[in-house]
N, C-alpha and C positions, 0 to 999 in steps of 0.2 A: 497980804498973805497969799502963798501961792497956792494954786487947786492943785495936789497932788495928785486928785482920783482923772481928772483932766487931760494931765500932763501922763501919767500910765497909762489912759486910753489910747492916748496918740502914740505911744511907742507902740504900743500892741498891736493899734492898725497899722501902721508902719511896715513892721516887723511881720507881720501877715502878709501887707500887698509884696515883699522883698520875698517871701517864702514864696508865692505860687508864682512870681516871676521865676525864681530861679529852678524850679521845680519844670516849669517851660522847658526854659533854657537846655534843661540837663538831662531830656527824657533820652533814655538811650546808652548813656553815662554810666560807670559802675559807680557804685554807691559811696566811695571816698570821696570820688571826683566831684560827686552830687553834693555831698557834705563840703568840701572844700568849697565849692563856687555858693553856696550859702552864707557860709560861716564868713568868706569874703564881700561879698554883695552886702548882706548887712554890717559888716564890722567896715567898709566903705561909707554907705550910709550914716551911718553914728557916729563914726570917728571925724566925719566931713574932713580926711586926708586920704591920701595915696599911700603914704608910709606903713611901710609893711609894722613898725614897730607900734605907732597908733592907732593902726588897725587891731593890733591885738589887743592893748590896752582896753581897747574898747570894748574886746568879748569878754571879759570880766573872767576869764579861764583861770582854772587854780592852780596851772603851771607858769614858768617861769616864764617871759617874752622872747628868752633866745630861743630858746625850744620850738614856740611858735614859727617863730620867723626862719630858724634850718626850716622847718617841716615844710612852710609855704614856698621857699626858695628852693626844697629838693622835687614840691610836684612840678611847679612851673618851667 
């Protein structure tokens, strides 16, 4: 049986040390930009891909994946 409560702690920290790394990274940044390079750095992490399209997949967003993928294709 697996420890869910286990396996939630370690995304959380995860997901914590990926937030004040990119938080670093983006001081200075307007706030899209800041949000974008987040929303990437962890959707990197998780997806354990490069693909813009399993990266989205993997933010669990309530929109569609092309939309994702215009949107990160028009900041880049």
């Amino acid at each position: 049986m697996k420890n869910y409560n286990t396996s939630s702690q370690d995304i959380y920290t995860v997901k914590r040390s990926v937030l004040n790394f990119s938080s670093k990274l983006s001081t200075g940044m307007q706030k899209t930009n800041q949000n974008f390079l987040k929303d990437m750095l962890f959707g990197l992490v998780k997806s354990d891909s490069v693909l813009l399209s399993d990266i989205a997949r993997s933010l669990d967003e309530p929109i569609d994946i092309i939309q994702i993928v215009i949107a990160a294709k028009s900041v880049s």
